[in-house]
Structure formats: C-alpha cells, structure tokens
N, C-alpha and C positions, 0 to 999 in steps of 0.2 A: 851799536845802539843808535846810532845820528840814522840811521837806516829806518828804524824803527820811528822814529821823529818824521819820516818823511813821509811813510803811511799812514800818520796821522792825521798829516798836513791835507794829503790826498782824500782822507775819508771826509773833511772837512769840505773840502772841494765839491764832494759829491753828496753831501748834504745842501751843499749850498745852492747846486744844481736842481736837485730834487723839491727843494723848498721854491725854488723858484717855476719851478716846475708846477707845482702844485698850486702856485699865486696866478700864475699865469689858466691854470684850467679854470679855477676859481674865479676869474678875470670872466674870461672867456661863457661858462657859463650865465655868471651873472647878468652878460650882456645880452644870450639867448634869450635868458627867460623874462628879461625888461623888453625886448623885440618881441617876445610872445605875449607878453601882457598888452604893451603896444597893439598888436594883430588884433588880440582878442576885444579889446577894447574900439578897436576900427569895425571888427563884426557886428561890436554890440550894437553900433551905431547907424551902418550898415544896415542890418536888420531894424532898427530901429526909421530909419529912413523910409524899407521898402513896407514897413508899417504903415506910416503916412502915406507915403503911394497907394495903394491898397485904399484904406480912409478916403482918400481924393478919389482914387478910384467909384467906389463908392460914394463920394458927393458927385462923380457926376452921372454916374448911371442912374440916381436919385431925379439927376437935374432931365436926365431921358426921360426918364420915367412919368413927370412933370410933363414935359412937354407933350409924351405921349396922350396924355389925360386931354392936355390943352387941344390937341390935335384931335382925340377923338371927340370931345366937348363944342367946337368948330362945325366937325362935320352933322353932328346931332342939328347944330341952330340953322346951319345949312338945308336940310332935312326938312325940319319942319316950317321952314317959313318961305 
C-alpha cells in the first residue's frame, strides 16, 4: 500500500511541474504580447513621425513653390523695365 502512497506523491510532483509549466508559458506569453503592444505602439508613432515628414515635406516644397513664383515675379520686373 506505502507503494501506492508514493505514486501519489509522484503524480503530485507532476502536477506541480505541469502547473509550473503552464505559469511559466503564461509568463512568457504575456511578455510577447506587452513587447508586441510595445512594437506596435513604436509603429504607430513611427508612422505618425513619417506623417509629419511628409507635412514638412510638403511645407517645404510649398516654400519652393514660393520662391518659384518669387523668381518667376523677378524676372517678369526684369523684363519689363
């Protein structure tokens, strides 16, 4: 019977393992998907960034744009005086 006691002992062992087991992938995941929320959160921002690049972009091809005018406006007063 003491026999029988000891495999319960053992089954005990391998729950204990298993449960640990399971804390530990639960662990492990959690910490993927907080590094994935992380990532995705640096993307948003990231993109959010090359947004404004883009926008400055754009202020300054505006600012070309300007001076284009200024430049052709120049050569016009050139022209006729």
């Amino acid at each position: 019977m003491d026999g029988g006691g000891g495999f319960g002992g053992a089954g005990n062992i391998i729950g204990d393992i298993i449960r640990t087991k399971a804390a530990i992938k639960g662990a492990i995941i959690g910490a993927i998907k907080s590094i994935k929320g992380g990532l995705i959160a640096v993307k948003g921002k990231v993109i959010k960034t090359k947004g404004n690049l883009i926008a400055a972009k754009g202020g300054i091809l505006e600012g070309f744009g300007s001076v284009g005018m200024l430049k052709g406006k120049v050569k016009k007063w050139i022209k006729f005086s």
